[in-house]
C-alpha positions in Angstrom: 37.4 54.7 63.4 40.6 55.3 61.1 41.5 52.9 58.5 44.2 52.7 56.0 43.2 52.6 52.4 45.0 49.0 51.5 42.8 47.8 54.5 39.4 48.2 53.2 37.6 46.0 50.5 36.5 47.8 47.4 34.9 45.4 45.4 31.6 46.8 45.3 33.2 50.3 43.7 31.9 48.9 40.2 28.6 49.5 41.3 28.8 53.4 41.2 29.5 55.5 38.2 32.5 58.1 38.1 32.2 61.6 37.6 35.7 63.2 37.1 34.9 66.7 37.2 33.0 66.1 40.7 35.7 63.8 42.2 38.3 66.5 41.3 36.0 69.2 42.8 36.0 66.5 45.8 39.7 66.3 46.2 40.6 70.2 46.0 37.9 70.6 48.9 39.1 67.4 50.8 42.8 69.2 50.4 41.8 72.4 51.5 39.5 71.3 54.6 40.0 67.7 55.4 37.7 64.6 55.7 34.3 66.0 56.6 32.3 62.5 56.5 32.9 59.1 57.6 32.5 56.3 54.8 30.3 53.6 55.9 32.0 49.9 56.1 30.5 46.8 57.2 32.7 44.0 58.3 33.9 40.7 56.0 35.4 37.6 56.7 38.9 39.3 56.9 38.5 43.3 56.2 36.1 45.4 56.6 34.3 46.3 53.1 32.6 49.7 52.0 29.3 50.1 51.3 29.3 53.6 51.0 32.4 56.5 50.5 33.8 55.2 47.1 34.9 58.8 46.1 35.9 59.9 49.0 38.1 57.0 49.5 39.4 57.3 45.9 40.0 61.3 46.7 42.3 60.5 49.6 44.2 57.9 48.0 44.9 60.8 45.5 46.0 62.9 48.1 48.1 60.5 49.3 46.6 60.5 52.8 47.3 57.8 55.6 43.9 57.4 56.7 40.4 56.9 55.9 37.4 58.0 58.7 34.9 55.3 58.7 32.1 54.0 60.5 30.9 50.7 60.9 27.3 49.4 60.2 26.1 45.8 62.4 24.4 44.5 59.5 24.9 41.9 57.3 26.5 42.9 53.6 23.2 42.6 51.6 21.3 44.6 54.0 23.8 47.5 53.8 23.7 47.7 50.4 20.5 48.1 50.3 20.3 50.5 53.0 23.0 52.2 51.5 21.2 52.9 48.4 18.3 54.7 50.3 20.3 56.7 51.8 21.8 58.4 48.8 20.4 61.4 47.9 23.6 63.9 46.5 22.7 62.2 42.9 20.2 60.7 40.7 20.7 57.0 40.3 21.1 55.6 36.8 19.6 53.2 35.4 23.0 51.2 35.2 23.5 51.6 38.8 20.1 49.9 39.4 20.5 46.9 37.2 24.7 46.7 38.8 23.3 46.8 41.7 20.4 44.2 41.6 23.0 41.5 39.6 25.0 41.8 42.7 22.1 41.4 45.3 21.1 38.3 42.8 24.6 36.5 42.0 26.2 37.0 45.2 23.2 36.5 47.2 21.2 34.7 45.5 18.1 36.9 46.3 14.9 35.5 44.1 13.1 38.0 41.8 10.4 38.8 43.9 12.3 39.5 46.7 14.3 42.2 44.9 11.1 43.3 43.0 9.8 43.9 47.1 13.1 45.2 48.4 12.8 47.7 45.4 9.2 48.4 45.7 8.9 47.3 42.3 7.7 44.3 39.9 8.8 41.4 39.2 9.2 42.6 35.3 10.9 45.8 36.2 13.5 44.0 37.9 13.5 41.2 35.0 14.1 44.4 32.3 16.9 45.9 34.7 18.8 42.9 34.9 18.7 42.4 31.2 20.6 45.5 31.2 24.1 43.7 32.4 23.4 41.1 29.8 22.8 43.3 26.9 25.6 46.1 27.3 29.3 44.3 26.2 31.1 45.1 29.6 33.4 47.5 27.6 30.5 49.8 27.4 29.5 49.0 31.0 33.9 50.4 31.7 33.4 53.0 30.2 30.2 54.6 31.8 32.0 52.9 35.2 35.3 55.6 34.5 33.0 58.5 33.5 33.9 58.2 29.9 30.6 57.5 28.6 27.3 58.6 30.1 25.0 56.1 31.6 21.7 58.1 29.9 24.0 57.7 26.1 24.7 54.2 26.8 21.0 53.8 27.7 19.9 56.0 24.4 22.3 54.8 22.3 24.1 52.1 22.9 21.7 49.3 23.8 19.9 49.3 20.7 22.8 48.7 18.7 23.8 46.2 21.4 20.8 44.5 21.0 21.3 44.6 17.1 25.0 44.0 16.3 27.7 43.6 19.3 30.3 44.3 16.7 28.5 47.9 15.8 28.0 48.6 19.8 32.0 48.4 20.2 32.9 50.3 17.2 30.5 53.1 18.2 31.6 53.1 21.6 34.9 53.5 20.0 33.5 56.8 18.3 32.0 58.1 21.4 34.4 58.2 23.9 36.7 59.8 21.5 34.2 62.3 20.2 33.6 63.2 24.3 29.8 63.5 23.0 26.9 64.5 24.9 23.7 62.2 24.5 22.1 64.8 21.7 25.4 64.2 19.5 25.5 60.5 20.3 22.0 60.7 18.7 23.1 62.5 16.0 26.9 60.5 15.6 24.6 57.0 15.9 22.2 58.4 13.1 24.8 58.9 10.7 26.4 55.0 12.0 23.1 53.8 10.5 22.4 55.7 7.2 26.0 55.3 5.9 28.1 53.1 4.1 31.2 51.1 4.7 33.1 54.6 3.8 31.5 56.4 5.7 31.7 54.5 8.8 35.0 54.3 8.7 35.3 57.9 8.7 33.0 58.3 11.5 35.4 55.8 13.2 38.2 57.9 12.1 37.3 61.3 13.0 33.7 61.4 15.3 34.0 65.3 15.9 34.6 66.4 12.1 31.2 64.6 11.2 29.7 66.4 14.1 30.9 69.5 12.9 29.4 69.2 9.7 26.5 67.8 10.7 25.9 70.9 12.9 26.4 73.3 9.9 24.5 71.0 7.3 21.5 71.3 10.1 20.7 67.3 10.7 17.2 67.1 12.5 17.0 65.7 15.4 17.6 62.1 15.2 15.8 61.0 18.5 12.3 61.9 16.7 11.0 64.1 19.5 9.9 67.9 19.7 11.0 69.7 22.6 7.7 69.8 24.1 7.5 66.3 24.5 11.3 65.6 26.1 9.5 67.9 28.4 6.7 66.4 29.8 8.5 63.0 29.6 10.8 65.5 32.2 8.1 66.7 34.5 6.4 63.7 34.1 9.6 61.6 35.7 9.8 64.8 38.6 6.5 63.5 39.6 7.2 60.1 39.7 9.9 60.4 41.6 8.2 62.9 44.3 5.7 60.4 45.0 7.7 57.2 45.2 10.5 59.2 47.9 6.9 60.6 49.7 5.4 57.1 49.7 9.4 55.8 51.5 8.8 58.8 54.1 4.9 57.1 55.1 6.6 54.0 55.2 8.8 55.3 58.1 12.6 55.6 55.9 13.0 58.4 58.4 12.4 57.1 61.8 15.6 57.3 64.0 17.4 59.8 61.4 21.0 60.7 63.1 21.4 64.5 63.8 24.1 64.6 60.7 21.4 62.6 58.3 18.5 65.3 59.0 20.5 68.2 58.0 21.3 66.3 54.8 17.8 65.6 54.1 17.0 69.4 54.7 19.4 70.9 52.9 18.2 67.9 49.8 14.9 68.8 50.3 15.7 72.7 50.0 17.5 72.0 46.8 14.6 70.2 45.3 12.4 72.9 46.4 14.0 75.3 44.4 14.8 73.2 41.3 10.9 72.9 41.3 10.2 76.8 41.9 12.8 77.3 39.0 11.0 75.4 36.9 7.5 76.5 37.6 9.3 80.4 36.9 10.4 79.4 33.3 7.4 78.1 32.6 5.3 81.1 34.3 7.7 83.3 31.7 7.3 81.0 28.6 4.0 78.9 27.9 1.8 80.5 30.3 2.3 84.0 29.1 2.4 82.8 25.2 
């Protein structure tokens, strides 16, 4: 069915991250050939409300397009957002996305903690620590990684422990961040400076992030996370596996029973990118360690 954009609900959009460079990659190919997907809508007490689409729907609202294709789910709200979420497989989900997603499932619908734990195959705890997340992280931190300003894996890093520590800091740093554009490796390295310096100092971080980067690059600062390069990468492949068996152990549970036509060529062509991200992997290794 065709809806227009005013019509549908978007109050779950703050569940999802941004990525700026993707969603204008998005809109230059939804200019050139059009709408290729629906986005998935389930219906509320007075309009129908997406579950699914968010960039798409913010892509054709750029283009200033009429019309929105969607598709309607019969289930109840909770149930296709969580459906929703299994059916995702373009990105990884952060660990933001998670812990927005379960505060939603737990305010709005009051689902218990072991409920979600089940829903998630998870624990109890896990979905405890997740949860904690929205509580920890001032919601101007939370903005920021919403708009694409500030990763999800920096706040994570970075951010919570100074959250944690000194609200005050976490704002003023986030301040620093955003305006420095850093990466998680100079967020390390901006935060590790935050914490050695004085009041000056500080200030001139505040002042000027990217000059202290800069000369913290040429002076040769260490590392500040505290971890060799061999470890970040079996904590990597370590994560890879985890993740393999958790999506095998959703396929014996029977996540792809009545997959639509549209849905199986998604999951092959997902699949066939995994399989080569792997045999890329196993190559550089092959050419590196191995031979060594």
């Amino acid at each position: 069915m065709d809806l227009e954009p005013h019509q549908i609900d978007l109050r779950y959009e703050a569940l999802r991250l941004r990525d700026p460079r993707r969603e204008r990659l998005l809109a230059a190919s939804m200019a050139a050939i059009g709408q290729q997907a629906p986005v998935v809508v389930v219906q509320g007490a007075s309009q129908p409300i997406l579950v699914d689409g968010f960039k798409r729907v913010r892509a054709l609202k750029h283009l200033r397009r009429d019309t929105v294709q969607a598709i309607a789910w019969d289930l109840e709200e909770r149930e296709a957002l969580l459906l929703g979420r299994l059916m995702r497989t373009a990105s990884r989900e952060s660990l933001l996305e998670q812990a927005w997603l379960l505060d939603a499932l737990k305010t709005g619908f009051k689902m218990p903690l072991e409920e979600l734990a089940r829903r998630f195959d998870r624990t109890p705890s896990w979905v405890s620590r997740r949860l904690a997340l929205v509580r920890v992280l001032p919601e101007p931190v939370q903005a920021a990684v919403r708009k694409g300003q500030l990763s999800a894996h920096t706040a994570m890093r970075v951010l919570v422990p100074v959250a944690r520590a000194n609200r005050k800091d976490c704002l003023a740093l986030l301040e620093a961040l955003v305006k420095a554009a850093c990466s998680t490796r100079q967020a390390e390295a901006l935060h590790a400076g935050w914490a050695r310096g004085s009041a000056e100092v500080r200030a001139r971080i505040l002042a000027d992030p990217a000059l202290f980067l800069r000369a913290a690059a040429v002076s040769g600062v260490p590392d500040p996370s505290g971890k060799a390069g061999l470890a970040l990468l079996f904590e990597d492949i370590g994560e890879m596996g985890r993740r393999a068996r958790r999506a095998a152990r959703r396929v014996q549970e029977g996540v792809l029973e009545g997959l639509l036509p549209k849905e199986a060529l998604e999951l092959e062509q997902a699949l066939r990118q995994a399989r080569s991200d792997g045999q890329g992997l196993f190559e550089c290794c092959g050419q590196g360690a191995f031979h060594a």
